[in-house]
PDB file of N, CA, C and O in Angstrom:
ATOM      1  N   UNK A   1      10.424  11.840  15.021  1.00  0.00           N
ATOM      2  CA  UNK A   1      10.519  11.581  13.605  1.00  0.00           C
ATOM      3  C   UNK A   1       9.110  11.450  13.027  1.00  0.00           C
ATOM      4  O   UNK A   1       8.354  10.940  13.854  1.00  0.00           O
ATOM      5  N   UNK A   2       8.621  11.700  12.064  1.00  0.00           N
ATOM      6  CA  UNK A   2       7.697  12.345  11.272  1.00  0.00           C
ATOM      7  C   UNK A   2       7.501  11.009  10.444  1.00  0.00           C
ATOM      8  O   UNK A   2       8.440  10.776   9.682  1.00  0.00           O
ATOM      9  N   UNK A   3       6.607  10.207  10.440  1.00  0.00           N
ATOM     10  CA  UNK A   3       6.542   9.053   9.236  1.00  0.00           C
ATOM     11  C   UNK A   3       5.734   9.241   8.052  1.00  0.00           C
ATOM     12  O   UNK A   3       4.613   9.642   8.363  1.00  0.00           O
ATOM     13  N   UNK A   4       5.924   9.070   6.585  1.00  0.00           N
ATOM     14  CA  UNK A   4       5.230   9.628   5.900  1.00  0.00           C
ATOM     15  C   UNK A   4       4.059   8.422   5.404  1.00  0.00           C
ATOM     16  O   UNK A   4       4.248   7.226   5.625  1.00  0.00           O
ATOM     17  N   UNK A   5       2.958   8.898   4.774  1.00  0.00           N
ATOM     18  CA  UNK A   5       2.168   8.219   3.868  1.00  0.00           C
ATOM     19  C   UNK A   5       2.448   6.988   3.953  1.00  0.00           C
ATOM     20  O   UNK A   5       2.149   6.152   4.806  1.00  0.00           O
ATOM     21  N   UNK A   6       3.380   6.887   2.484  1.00  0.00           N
ATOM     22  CA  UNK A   6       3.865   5.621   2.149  1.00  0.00           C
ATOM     23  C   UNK A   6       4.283   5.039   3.643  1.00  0.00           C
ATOM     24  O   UNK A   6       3.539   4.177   4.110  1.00  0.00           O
ATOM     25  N   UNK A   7       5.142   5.354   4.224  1.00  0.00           N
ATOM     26  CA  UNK A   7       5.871   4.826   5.562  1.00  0.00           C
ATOM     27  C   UNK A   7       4.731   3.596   6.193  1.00  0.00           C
ATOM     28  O   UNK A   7       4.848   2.378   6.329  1.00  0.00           O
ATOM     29  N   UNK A   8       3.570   4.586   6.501  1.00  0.00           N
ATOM     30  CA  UNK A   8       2.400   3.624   7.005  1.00  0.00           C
ATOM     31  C   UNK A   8       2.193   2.865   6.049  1.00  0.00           C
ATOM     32  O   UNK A   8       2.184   1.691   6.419  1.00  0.00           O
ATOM     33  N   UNK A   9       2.018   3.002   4.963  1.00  0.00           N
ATOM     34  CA  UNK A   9       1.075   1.924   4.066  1.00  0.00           C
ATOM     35  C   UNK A   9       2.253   0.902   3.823  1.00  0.00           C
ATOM     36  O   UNK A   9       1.816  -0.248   3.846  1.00  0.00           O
ATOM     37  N   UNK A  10       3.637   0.966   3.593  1.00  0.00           N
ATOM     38  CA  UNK A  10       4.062  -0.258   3.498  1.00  0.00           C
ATOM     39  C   UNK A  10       4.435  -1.055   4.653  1.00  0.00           C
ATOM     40  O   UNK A  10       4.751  -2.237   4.521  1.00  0.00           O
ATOM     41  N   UNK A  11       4.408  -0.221   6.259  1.00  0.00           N
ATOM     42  CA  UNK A  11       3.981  -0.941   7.310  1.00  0.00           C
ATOM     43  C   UNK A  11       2.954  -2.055   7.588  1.00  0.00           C
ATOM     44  O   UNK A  11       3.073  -3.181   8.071  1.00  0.00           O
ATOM     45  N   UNK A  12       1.790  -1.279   7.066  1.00  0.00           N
ATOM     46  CA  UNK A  12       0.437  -1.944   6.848  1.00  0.00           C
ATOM     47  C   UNK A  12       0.499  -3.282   5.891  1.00  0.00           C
ATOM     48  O   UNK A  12      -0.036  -4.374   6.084  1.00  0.00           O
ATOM     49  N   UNK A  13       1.239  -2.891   4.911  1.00  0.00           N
ATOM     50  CA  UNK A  13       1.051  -4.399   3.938  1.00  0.00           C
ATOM     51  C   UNK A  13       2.044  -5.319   4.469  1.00  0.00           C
ATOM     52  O   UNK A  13       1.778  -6.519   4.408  1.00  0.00           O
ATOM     53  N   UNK A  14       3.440  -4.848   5.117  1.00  0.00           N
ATOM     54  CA  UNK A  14       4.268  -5.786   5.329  1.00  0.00           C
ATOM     55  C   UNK A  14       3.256  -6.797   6.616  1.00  0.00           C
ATOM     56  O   UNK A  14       3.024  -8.005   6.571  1.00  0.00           O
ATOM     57  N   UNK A  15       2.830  -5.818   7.651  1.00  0.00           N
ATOM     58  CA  UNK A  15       2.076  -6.941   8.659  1.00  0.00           C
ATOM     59  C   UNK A  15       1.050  -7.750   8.302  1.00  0.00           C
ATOM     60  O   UNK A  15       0.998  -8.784   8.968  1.00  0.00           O
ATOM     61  N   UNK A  16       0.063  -7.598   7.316  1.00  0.00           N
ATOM     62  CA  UNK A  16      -0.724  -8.182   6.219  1.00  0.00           C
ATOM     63  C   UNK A  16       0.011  -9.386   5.589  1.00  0.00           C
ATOM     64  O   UNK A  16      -0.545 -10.473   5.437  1.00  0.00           O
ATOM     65  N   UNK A  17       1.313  -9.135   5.222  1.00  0.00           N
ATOM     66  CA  UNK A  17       1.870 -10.279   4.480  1.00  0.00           C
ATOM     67  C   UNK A  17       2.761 -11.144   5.444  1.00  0.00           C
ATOM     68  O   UNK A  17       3.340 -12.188   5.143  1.00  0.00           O
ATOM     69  N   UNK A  18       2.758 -10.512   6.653  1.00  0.00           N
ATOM     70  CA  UNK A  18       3.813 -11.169   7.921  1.00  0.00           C
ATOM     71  C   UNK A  18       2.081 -12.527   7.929  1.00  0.00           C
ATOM     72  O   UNK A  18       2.133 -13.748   7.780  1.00  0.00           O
ATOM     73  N   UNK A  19       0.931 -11.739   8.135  1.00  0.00           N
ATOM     74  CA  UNK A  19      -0.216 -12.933   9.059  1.00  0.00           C
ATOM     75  C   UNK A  19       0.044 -13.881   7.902  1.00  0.00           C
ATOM     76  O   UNK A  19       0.797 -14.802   8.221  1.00  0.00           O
ATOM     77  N   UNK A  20      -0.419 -13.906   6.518  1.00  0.00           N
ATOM     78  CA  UNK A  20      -0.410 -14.688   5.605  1.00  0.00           C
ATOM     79  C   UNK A  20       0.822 -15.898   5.582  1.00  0.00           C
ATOM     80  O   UNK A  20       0.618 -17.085   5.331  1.00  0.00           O
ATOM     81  N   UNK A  21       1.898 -15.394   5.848  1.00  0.00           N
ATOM     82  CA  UNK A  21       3.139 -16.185   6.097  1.00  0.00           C
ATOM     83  C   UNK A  21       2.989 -16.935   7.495  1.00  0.00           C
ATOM     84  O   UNK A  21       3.574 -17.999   7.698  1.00  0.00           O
ATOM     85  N   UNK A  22       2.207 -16.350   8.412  1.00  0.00           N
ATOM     86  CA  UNK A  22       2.276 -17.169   9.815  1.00  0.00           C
ATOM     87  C   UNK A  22       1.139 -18.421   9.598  1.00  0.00           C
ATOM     88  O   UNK A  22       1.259 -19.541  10.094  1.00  0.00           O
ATOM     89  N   UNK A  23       0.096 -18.007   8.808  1.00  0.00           N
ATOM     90  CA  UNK A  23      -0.793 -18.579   8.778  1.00  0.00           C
ATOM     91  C   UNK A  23      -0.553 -20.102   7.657  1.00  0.00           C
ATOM     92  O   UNK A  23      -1.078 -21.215   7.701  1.00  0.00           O
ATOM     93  N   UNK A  24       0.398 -19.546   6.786  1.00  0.00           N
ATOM     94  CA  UNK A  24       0.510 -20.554   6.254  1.00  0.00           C
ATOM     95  C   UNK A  24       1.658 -21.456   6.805  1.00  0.00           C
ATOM     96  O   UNK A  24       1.438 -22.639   6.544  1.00  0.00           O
ATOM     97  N   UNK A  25       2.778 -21.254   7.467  1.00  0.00           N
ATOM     98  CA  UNK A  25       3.544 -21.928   8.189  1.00  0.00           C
ATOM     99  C   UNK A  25       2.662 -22.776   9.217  1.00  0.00           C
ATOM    100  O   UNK A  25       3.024 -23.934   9.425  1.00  0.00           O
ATOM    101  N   UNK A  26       1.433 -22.243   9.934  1.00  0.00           N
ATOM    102  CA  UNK A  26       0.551 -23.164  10.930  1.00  0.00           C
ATOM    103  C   UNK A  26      -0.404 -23.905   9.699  1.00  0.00           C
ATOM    104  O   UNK A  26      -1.102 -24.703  10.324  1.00  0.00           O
ATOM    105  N   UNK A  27      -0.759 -24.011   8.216  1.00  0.00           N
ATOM    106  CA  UNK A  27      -1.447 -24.506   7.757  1.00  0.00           C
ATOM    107  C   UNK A  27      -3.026 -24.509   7.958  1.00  0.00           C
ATOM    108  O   UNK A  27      -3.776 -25.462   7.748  1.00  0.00           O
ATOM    109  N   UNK A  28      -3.482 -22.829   8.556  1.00  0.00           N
ATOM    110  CA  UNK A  28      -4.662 -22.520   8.759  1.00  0.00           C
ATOM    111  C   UNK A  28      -4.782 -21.441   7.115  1.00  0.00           C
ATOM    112  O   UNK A  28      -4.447 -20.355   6.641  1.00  0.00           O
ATOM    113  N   UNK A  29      -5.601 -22.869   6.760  1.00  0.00           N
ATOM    114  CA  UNK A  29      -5.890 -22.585   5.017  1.00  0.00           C
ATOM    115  C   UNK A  29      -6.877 -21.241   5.386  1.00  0.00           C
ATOM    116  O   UNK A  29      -6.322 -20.153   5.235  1.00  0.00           O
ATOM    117  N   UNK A  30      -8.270 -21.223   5.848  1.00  0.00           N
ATOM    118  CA  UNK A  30      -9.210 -20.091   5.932  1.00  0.00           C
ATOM    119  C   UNK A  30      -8.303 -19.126   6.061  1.00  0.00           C
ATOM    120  O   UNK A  30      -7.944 -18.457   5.093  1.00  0.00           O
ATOM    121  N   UNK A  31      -7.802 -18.938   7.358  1.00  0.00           N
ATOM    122  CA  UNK A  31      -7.217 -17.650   7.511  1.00  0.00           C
ATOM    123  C   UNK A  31      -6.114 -17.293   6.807  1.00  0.00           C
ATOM    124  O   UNK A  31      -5.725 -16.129   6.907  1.00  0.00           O
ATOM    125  N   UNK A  32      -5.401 -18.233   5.958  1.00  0.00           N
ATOM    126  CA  UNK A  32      -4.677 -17.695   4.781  1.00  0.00           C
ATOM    127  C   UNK A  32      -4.921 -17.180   3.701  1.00  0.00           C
ATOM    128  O   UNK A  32      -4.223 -16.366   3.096  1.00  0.00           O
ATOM    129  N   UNK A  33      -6.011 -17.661   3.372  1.00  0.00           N
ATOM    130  CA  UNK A  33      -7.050 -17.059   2.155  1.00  0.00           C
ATOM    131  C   UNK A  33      -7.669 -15.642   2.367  1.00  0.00           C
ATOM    132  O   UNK A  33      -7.901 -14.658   1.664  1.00  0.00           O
ATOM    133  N   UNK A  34      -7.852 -16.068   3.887  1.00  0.00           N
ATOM    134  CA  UNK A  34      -9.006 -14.525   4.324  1.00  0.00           C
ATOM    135  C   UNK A  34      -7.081 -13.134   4.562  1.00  0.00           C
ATOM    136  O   UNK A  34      -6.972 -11.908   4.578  1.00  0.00           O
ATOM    137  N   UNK A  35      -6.638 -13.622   4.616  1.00  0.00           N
ATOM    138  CA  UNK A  35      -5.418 -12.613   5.383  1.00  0.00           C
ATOM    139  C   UNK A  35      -4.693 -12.546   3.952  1.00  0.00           C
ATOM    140  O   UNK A  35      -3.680 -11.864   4.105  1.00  0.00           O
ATOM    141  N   UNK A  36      -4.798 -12.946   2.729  1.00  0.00           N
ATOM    142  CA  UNK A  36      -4.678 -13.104   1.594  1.00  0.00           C
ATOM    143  C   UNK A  36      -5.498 -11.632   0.907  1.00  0.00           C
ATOM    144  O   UNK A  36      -5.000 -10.601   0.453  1.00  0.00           O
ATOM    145  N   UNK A  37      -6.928 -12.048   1.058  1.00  0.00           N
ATOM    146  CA  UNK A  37      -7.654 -11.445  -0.131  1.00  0.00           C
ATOM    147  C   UNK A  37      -7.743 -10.092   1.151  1.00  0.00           C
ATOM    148  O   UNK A  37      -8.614  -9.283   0.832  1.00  0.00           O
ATOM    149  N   UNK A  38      -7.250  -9.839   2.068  1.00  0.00           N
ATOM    150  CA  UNK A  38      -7.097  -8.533   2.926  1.00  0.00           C
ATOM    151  C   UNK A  38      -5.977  -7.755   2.487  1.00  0.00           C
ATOM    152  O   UNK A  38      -5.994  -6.531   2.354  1.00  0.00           O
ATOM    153  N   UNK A  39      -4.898  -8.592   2.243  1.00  0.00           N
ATOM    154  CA  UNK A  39      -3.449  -7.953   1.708  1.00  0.00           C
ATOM    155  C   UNK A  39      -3.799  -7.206   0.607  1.00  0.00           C
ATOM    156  O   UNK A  39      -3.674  -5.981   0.601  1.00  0.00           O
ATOM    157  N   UNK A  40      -4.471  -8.194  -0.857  1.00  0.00           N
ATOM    158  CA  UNK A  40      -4.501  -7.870  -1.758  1.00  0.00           C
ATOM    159  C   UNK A  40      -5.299  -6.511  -2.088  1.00  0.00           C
ATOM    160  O   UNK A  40      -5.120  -5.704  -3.000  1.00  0.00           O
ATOM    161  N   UNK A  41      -6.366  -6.530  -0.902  1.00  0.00           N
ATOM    162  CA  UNK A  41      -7.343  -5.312  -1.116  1.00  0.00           C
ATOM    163  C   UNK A  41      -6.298  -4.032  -0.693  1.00  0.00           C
ATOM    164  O   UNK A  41      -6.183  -2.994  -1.344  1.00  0.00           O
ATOM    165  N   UNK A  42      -5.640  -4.335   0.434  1.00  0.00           N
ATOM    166  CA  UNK A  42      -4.861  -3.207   0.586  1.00  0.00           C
ATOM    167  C   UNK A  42      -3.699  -2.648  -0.703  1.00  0.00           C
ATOM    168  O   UNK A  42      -3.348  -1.483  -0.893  1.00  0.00           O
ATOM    169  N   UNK A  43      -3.447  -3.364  -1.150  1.00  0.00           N
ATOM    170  CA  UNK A  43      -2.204  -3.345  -1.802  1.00  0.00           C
ATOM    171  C   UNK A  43      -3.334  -2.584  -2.978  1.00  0.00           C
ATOM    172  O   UNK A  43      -3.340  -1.353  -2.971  1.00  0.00           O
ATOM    173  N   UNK A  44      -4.285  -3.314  -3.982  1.00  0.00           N
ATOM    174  CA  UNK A  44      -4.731  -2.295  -4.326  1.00  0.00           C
ATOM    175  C   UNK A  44      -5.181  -0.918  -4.398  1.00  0.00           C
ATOM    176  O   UNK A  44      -5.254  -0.179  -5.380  1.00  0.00           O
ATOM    177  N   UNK A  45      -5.510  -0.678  -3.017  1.00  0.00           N
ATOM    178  CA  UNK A  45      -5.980   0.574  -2.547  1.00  0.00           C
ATOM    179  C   UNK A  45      -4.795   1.322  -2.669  1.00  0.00           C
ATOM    180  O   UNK A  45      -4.756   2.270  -3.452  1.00  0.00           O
ATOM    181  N   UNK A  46      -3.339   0.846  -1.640  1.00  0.00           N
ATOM    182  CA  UNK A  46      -2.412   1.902  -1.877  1.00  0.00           C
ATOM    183  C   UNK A  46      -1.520   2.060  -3.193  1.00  0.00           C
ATOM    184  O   UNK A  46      -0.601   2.871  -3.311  1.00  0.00           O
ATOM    185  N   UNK A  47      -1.881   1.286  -4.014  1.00  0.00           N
ATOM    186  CA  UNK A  47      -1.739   1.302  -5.155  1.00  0.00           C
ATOM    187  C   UNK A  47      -2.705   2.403  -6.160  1.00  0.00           C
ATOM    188  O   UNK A  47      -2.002   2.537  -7.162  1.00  0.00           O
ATOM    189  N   UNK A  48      -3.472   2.912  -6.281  1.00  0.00           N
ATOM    190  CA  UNK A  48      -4.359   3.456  -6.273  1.00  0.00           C
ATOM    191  C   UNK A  48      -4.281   4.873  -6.184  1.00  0.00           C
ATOM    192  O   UNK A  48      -4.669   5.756  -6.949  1.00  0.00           O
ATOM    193  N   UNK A  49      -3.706   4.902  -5.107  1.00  0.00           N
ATOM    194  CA  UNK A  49      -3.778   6.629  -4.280  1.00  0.00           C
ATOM    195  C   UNK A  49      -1.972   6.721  -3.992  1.00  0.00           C
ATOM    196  O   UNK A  49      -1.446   7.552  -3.252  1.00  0.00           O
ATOM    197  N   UNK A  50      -1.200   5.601  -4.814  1.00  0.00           N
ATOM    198  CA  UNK A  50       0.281   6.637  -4.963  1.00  0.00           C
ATOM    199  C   UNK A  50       0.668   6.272  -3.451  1.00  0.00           C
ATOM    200  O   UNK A  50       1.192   7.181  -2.807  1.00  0.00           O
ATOM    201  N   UNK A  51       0.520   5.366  -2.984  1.00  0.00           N
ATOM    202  CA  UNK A  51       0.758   5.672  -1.386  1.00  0.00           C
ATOM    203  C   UNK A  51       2.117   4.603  -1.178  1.00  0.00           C
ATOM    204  O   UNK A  51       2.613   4.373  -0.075  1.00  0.00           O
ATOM    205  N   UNK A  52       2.533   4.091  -2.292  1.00  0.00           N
ATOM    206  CA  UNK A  52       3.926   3.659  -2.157  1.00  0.00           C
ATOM    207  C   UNK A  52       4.850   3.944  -3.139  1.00  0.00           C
ATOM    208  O   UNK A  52       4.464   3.971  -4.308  1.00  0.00           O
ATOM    209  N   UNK A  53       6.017   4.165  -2.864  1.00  0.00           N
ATOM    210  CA  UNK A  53       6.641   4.061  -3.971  1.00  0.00           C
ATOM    211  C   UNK A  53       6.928   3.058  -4.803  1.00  0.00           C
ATOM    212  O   UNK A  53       6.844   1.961  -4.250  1.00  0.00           O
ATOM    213  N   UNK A  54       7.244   3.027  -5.953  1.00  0.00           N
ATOM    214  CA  UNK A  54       7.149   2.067  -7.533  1.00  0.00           C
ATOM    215  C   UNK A  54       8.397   0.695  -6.708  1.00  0.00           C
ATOM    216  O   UNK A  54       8.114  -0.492  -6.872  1.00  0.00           O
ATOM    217  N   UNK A  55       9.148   0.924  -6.228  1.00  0.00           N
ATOM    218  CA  UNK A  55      10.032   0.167  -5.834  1.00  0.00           C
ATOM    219  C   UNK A  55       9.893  -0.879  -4.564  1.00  0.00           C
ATOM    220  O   UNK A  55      10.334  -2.027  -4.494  1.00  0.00           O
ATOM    221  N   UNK A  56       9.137  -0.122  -3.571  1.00  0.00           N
ATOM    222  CA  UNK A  56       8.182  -1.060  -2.579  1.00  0.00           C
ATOM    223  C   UNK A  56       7.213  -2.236  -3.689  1.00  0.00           C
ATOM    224  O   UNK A  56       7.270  -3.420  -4.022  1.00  0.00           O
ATOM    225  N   UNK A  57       6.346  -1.017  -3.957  1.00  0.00           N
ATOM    226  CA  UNK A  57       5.559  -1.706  -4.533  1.00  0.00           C
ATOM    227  C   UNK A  57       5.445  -3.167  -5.792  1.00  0.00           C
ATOM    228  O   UNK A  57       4.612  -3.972  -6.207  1.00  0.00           O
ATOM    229  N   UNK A  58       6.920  -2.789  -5.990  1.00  0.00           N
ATOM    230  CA  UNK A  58       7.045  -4.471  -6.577  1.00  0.00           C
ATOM    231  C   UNK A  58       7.468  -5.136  -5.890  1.00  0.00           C
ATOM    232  O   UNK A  58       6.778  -6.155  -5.916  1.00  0.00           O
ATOM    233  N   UNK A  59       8.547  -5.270  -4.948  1.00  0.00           N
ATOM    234  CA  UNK A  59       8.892  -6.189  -3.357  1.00  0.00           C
ATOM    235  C   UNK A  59       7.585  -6.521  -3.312  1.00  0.00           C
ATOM    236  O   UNK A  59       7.281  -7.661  -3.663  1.00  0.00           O
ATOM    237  N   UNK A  60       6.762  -5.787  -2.963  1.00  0.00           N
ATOM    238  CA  UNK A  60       5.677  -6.452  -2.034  1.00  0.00           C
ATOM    239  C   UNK A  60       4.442  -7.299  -3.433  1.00  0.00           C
ATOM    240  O   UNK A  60       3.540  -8.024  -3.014  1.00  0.00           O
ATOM    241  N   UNK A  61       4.539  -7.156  -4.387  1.00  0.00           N
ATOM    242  CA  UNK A  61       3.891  -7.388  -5.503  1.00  0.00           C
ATOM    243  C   UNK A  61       4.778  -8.971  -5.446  1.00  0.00           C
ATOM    244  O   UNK A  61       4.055  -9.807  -4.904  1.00  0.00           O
ATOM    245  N   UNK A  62       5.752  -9.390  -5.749  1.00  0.00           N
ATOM    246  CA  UNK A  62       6.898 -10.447  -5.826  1.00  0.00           C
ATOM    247  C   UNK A  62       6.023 -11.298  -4.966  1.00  0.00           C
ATOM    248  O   UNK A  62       5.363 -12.275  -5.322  1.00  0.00           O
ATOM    249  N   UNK A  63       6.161 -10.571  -3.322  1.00  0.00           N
ATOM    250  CA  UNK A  63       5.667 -11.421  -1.982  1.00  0.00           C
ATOM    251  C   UNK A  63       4.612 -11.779  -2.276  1.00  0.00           C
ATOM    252  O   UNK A  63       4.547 -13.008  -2.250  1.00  0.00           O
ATOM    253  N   UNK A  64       3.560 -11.222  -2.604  1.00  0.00           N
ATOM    254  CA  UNK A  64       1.960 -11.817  -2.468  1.00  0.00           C
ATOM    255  C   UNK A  64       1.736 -12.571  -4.093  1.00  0.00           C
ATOM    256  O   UNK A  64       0.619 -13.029  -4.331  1.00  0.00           O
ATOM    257  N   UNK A  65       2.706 -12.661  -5.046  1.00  0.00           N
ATOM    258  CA  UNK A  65       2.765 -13.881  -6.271  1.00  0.00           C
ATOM    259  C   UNK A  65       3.083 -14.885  -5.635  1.00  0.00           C
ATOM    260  O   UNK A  65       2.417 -15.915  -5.733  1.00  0.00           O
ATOM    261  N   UNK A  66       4.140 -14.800  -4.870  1.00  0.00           N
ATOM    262  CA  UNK A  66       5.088 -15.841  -4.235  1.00  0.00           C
ATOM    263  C   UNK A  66       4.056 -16.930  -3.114  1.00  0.00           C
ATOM    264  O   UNK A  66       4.110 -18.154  -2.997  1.00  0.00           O
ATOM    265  N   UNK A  67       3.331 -16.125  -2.542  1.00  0.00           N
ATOM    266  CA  UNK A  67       2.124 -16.589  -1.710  1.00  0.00           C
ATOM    267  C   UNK A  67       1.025 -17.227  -2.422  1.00  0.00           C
ATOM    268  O   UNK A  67       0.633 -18.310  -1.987  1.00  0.00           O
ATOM    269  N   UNK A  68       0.360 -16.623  -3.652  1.00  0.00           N
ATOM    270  CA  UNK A  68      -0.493 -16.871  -4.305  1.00  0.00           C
ATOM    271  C   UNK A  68       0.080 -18.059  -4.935  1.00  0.00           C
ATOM    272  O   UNK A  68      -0.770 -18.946  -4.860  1.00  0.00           O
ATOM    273  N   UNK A  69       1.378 -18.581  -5.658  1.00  0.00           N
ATOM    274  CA  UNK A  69       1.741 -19.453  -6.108  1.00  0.00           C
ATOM    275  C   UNK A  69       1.377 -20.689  -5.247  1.00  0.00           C
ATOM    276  O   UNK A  69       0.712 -21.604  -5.733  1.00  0.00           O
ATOM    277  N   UNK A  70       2.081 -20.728  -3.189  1.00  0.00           N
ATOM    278  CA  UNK A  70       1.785 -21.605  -2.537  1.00  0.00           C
ATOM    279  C   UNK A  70       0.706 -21.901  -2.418  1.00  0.00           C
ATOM    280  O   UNK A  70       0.483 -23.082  -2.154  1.00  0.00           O
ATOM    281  N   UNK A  71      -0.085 -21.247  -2.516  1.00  0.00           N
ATOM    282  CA  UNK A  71      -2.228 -21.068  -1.808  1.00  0.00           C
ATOM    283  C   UNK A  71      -2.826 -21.852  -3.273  1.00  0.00           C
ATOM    284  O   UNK A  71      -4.002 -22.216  -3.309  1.00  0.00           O
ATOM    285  N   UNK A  72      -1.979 -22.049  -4.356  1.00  0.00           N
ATOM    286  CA  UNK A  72      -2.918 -22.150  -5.846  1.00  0.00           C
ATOM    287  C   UNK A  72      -3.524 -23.575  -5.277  1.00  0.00           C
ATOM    288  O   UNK A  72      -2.878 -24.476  -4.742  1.00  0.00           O
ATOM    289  N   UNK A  73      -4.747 -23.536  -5.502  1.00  0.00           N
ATOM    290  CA  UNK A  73      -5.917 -24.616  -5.155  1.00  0.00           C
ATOM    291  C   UNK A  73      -6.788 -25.048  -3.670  1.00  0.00           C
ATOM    292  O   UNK A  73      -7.621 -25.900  -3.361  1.00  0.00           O
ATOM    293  N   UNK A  74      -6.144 -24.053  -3.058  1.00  0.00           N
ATOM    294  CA  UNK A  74      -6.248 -23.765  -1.613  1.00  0.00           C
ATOM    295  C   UNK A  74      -8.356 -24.000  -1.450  1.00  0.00           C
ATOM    296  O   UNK A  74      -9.062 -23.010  -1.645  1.00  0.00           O
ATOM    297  N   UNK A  75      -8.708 -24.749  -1.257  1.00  0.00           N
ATOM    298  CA  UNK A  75     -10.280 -24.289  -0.862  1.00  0.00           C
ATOM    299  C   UNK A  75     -10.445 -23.880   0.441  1.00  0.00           C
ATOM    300  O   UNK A  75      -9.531 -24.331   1.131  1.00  0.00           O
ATOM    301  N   UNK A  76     -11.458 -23.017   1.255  1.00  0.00           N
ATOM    302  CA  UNK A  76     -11.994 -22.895   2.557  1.00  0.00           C
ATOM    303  C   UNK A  76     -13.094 -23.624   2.604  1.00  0.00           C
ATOM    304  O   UNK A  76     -13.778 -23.973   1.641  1.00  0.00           O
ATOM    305  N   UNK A  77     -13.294 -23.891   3.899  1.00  0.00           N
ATOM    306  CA  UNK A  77     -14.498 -24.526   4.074  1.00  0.00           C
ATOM    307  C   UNK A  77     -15.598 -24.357   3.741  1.00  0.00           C
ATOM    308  O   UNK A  77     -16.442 -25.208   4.022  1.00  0.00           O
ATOM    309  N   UNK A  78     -16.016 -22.941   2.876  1.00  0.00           N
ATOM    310  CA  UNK A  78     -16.986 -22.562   2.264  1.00  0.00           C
ATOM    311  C   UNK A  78     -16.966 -22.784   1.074  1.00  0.00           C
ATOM    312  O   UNK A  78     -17.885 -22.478   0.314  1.00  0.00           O
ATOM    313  N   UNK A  79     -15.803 -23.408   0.702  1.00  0.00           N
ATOM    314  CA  UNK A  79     -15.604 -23.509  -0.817  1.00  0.00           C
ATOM    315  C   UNK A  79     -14.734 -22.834  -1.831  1.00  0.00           C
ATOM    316  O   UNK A  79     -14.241 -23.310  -2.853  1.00  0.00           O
ATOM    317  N   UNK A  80     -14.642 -21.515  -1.288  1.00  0.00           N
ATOM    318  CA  UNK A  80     -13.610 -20.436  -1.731  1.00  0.00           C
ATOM    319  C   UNK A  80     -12.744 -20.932  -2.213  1.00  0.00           C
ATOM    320  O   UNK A  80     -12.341 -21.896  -1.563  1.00  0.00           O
ATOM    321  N   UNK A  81     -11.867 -20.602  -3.687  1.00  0.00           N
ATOM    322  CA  UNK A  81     -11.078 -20.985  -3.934  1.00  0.00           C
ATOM    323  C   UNK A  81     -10.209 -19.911  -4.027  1.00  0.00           C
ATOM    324  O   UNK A  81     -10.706 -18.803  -4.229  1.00  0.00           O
ATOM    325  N   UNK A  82      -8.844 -20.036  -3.903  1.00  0.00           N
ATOM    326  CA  UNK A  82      -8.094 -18.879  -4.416  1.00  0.00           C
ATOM    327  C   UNK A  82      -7.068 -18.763  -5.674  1.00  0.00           C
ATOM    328  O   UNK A  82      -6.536 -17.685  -5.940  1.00  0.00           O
TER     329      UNK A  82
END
């Protein structure tokens, strides 16, 4: 079976948004932030270049509000806020 484009890229964001969810269930703030602003870069990118369809792409838009809502005030040890 032949996987297309999109196929990978919403592979790619779902495991992106799987770490963010693990990370925040263990309460490792850094790496939620950092596995955060990784999702988001992706999601822009395949956003960008058409690489999902309109209907993924709000599922997964929903998920990373839904995340961003939990993370609101989140600092890293560097200060980072998200």
């Amino acid at each position: 079976m032949i996987f297309s484009k999109g196929s990978s890229a919403k592979k790619e964001l779902e495991t992106a948004l799987n770490e963010i969810q693990i990370n925040l269930e263990n309460n490792y703030k850094d790496l939620a932030i950092k596995a955060y602003t990784d999702a988001r870069t992706l999601m822009d990118k395949y956003s960008a270049d058409g690489s999902l369809k309109e209907r993924d792409l709000k599922k997964l838009s929903e998920r990373m509000e839904s995340y961003s809502k939990r993370m609101a005030g989140y600092k890293s040890q560097s200060g980072k806020v998200l």
